[in-house]
Biotite code that builds the C-alpha atoms (Angstrom):
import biotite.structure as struc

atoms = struc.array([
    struc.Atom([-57.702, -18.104, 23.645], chain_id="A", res_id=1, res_name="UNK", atom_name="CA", element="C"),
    struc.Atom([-55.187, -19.233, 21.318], chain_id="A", res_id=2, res_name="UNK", atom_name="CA", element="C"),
    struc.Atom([-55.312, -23.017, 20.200], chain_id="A", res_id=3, res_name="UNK", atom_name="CA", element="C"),
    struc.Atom([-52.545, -24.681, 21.767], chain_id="A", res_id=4, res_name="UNK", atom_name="CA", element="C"),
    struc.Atom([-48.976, -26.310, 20.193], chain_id="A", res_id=5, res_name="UNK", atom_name="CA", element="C"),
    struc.Atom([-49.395, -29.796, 19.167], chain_id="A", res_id=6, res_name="UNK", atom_name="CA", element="C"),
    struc.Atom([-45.480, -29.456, 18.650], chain_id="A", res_id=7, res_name="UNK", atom_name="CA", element="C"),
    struc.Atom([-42.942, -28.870, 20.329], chain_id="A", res_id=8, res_name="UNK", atom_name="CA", element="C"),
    struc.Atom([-39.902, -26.728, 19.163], chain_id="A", res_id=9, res_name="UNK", atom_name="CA", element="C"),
    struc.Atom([-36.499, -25.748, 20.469], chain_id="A", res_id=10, res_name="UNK", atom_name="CA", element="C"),
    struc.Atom([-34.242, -22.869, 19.445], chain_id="A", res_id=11, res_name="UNK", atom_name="CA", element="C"),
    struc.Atom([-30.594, -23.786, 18.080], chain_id="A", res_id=12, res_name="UNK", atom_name="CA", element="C"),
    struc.Atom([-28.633, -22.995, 21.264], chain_id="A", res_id=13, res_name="UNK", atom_name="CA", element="C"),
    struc.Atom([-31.802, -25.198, 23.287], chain_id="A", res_id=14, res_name="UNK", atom_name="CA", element="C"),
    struc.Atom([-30.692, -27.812, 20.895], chain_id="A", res_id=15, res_name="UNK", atom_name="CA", element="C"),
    struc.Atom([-26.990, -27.562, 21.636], chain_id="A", res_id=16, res_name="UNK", atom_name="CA", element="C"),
    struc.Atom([-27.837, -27.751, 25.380], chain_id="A", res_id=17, res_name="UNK", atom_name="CA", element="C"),
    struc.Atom([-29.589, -30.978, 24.582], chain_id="A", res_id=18, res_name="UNK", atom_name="CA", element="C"),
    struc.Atom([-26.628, -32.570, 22.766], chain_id="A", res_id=19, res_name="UNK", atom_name="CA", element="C"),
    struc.Atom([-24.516, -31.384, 25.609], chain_id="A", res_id=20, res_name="UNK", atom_name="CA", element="C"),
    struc.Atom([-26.984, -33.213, 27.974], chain_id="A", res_id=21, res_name="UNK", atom_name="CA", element="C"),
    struc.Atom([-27.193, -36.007, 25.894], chain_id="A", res_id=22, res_name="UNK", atom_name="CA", element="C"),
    struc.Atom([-22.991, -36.605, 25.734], chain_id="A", res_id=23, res_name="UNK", atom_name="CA", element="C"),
    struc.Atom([-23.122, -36.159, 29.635], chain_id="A", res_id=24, res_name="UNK", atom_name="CA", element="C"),
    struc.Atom([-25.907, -38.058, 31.197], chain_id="A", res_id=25, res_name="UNK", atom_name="CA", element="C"),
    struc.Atom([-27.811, -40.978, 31.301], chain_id="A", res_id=26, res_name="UNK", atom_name="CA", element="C"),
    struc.Atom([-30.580, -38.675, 29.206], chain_id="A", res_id=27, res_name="UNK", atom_name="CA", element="C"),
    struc.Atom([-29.176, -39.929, 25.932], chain_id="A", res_id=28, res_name="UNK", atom_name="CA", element="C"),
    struc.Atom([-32.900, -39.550, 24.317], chain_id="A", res_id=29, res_name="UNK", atom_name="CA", element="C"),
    struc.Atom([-33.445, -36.042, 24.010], chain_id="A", res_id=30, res_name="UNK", atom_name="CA", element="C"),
    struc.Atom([-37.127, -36.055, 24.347], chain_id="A", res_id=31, res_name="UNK", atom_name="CA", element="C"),
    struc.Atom([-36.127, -37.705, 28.358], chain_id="A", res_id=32, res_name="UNK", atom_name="CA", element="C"),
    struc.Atom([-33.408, -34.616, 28.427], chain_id="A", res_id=33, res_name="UNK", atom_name="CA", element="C"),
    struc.Atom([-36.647, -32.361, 27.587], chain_id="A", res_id=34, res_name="UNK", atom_name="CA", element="C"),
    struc.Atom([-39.139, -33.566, 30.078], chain_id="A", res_id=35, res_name="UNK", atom_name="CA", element="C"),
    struc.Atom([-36.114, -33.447, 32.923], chain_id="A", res_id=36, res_name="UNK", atom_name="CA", element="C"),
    struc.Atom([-36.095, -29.393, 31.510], chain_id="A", res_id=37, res_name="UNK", atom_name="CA", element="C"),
    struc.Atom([-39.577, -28.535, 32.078], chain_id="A", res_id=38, res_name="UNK", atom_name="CA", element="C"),
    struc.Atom([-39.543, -30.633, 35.613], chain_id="A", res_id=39, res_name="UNK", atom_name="CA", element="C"),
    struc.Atom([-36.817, -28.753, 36.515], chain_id="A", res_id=40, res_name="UNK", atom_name="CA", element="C"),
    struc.Atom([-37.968, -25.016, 35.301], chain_id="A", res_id=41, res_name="UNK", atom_name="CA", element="C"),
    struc.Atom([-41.152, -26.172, 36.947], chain_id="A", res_id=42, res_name="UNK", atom_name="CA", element="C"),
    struc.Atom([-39.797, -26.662, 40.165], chain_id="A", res_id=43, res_name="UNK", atom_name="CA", element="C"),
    struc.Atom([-37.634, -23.890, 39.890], chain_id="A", res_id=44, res_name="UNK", atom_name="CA", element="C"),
    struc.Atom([-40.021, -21.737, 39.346], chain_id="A", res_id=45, res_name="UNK", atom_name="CA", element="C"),
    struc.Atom([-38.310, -20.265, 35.891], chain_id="A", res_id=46, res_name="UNK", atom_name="CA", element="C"),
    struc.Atom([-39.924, -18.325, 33.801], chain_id="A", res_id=47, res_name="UNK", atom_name="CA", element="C"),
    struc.Atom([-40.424, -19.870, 30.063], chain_id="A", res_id=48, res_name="UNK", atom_name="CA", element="C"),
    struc.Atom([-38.241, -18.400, 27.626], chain_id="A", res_id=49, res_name="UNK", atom_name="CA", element="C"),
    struc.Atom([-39.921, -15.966, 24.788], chain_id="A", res_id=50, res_name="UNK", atom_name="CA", element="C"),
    struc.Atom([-37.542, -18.022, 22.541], chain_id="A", res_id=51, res_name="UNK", atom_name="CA", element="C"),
    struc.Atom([-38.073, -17.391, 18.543], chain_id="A", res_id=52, res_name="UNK", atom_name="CA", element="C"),
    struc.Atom([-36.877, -19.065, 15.249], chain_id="A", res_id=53, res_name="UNK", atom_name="CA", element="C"),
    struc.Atom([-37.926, -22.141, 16.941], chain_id="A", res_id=54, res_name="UNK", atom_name="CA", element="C"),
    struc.Atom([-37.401, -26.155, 14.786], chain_id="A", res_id=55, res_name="UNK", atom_name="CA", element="C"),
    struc.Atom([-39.891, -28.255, 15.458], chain_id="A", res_id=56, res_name="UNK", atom_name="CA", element="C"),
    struc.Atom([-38.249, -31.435, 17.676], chain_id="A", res_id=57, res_name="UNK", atom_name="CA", element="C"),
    struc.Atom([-41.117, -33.453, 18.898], chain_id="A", res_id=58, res_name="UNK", atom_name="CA", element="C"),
    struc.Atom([-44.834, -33.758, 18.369], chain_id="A", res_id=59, res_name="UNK", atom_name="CA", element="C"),
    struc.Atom([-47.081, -33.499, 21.743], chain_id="A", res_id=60, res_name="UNK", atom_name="CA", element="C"),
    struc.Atom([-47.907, -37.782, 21.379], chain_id="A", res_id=61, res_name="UNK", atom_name="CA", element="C"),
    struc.Atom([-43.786, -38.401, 21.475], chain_id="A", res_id=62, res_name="UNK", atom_name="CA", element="C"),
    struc.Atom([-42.924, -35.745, 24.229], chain_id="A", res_id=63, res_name="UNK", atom_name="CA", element="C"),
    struc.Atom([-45.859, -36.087, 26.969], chain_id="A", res_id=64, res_name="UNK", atom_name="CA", element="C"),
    struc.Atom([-47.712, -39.700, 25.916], chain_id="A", res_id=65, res_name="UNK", atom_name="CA", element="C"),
    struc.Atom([-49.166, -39.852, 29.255], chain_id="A", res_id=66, res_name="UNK", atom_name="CA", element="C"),
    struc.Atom([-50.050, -35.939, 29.462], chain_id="A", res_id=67, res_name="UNK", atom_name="CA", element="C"),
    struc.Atom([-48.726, -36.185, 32.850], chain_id="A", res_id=68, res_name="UNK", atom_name="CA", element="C"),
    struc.Atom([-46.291, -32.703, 31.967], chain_id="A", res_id=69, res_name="UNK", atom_name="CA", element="C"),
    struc.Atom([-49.700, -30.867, 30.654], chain_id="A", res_id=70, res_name="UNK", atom_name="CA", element="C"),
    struc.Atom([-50.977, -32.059, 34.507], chain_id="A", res_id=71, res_name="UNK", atom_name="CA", element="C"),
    struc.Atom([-48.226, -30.473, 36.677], chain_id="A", res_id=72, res_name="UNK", atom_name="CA", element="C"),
    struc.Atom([-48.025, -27.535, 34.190], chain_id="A", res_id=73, res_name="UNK", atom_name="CA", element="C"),
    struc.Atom([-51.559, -26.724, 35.184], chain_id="A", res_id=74, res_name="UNK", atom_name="CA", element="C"),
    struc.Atom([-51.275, -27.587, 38.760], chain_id="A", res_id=75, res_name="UNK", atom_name="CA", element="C"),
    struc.Atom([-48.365, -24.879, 39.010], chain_id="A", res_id=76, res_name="UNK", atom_name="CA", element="C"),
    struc.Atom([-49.974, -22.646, 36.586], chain_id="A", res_id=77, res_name="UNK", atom_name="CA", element="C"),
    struc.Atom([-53.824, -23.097, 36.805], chain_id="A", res_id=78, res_name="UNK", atom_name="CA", element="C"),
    struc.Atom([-54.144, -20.172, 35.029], chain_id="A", res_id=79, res_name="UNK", atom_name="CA", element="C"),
    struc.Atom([-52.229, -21.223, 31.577], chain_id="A", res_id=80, res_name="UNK", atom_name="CA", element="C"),
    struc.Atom([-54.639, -22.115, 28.773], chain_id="A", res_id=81, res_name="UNK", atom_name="CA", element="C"),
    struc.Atom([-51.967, -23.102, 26.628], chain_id="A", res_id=82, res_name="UNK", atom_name="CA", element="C"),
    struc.Atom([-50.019, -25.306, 28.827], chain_id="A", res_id=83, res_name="UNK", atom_name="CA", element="C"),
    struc.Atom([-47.542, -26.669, 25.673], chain_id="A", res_id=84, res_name="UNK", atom_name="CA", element="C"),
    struc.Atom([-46.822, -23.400, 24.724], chain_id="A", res_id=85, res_name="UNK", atom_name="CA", element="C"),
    struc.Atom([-45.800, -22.409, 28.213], chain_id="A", res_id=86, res_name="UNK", atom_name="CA", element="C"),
    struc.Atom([-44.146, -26.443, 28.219], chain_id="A", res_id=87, res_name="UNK", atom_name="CA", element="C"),
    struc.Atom([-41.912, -25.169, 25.307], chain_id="A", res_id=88, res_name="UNK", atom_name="CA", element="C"),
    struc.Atom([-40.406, -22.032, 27.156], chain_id="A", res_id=89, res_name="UNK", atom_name="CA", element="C"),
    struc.Atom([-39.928, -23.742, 30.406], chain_id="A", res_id=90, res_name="UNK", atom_name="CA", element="C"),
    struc.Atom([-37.904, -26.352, 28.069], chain_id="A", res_id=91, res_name="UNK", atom_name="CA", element="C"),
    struc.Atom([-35.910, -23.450, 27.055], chain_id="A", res_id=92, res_name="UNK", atom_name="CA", element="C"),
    struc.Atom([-35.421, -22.342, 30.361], chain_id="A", res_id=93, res_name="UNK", atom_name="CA", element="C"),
    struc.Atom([-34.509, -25.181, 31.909], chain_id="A", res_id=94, res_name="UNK", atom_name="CA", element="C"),
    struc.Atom([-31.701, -25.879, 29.524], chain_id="A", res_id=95, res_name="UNK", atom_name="CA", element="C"),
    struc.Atom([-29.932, -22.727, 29.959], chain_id="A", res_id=96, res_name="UNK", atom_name="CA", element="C"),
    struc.Atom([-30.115, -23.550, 33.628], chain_id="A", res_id=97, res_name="UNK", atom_name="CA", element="C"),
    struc.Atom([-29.689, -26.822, 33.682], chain_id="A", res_id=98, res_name="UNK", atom_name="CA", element="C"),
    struc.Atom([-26.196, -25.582, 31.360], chain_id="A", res_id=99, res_name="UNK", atom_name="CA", element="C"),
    struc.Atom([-25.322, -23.212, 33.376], chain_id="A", res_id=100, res_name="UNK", atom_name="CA", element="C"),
    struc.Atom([-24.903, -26.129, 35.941], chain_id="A", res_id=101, res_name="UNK", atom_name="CA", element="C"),
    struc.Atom([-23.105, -27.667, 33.914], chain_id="A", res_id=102, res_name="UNK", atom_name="CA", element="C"),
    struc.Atom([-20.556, -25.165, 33.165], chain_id="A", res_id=103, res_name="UNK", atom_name="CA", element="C"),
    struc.Atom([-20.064, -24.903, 37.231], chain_id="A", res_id=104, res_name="UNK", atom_name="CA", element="C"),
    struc.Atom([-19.980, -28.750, 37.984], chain_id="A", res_id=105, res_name="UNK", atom_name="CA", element="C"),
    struc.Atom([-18.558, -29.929, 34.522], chain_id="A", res_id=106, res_name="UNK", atom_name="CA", element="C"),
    struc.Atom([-21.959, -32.456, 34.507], chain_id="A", res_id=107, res_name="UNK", atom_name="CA", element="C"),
    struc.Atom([-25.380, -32.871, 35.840], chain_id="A", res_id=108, res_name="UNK", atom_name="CA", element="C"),
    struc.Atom([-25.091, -33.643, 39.153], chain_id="A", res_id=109, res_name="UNK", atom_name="CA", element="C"),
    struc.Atom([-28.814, -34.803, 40.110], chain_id="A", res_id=110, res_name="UNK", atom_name="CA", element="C"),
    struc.Atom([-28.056, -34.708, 44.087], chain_id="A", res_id=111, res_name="UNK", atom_name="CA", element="C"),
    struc.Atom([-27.057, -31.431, 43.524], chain_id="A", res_id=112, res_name="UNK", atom_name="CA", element="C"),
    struc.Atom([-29.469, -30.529, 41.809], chain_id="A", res_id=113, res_name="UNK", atom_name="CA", element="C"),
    struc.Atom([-32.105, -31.429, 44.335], chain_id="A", res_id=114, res_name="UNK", atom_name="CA", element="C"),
    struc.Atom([-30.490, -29.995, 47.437], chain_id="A", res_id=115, res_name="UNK", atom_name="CA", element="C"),
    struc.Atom([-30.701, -26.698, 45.220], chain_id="A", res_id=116, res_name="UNK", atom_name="CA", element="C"),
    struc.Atom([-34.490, -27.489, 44.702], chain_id="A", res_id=117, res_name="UNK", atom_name="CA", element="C"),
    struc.Atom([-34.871, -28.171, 48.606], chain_id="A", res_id=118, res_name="UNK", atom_name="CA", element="C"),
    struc.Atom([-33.458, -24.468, 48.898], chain_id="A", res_id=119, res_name="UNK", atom_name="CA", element="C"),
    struc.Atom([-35.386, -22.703, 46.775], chain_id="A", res_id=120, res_name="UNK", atom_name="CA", element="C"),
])
């Protein structure tokens, strides 16, 4: 078993998702733009990105305080041992999702978003 991330990184086109979130939402703290990601790949059932040439954008205290993401990450996938590494590719693939929504509705539309999830 590998230890786990006690940081978590995004690639440069995650981060230019997040600045696009950021200008377009009520999300205008990044770190509440990155939780909303891994929520959303979580219920979406994504797989997380293999991303690489990651920057490091928030340490594990800052970006799940209450460990509640670590909780649902291994109530989805009891199987993870390293359930911040797997939190940093869902991030990464719930931003290009949650972008490519955005390039459809021109913003995040949350009711939308939901019916979607009610679908799936």
């Amino acid at each position: 078993m590998s230890p786990d991330k006690k940081t978590i990184g995004v690639s440069a086109e995650s981060q230019r998702i997040l600045d696009i979130i950021s200008d377009k939402t009520m999300y205008h703290d990044q770190v509440d733009s990155g939780r909303f990601a891994v929520a959303y790949a979580l219920a979406r059932g994504l797989e997380p990105e293999k991303s690489t040439d990651l920057s490091t954008k928030w340490n594990i205290g800052s970006f799940d305080s209450s460990g509640d993401l670590r909780s649902s990450i291994l109530a989805f996938c009891p199987e993870c041992e390293t359930p911040y590494r797997y939190a940093e590719g869902l991030l990464s693939s719930g931003l290009l999702a949650l972008k490519a929504h955005i390039e459809v509705q021109g913003q995040l539309d949350f009711e939308l978003l939901l019916e979607e999830l009610n679908q799936d």
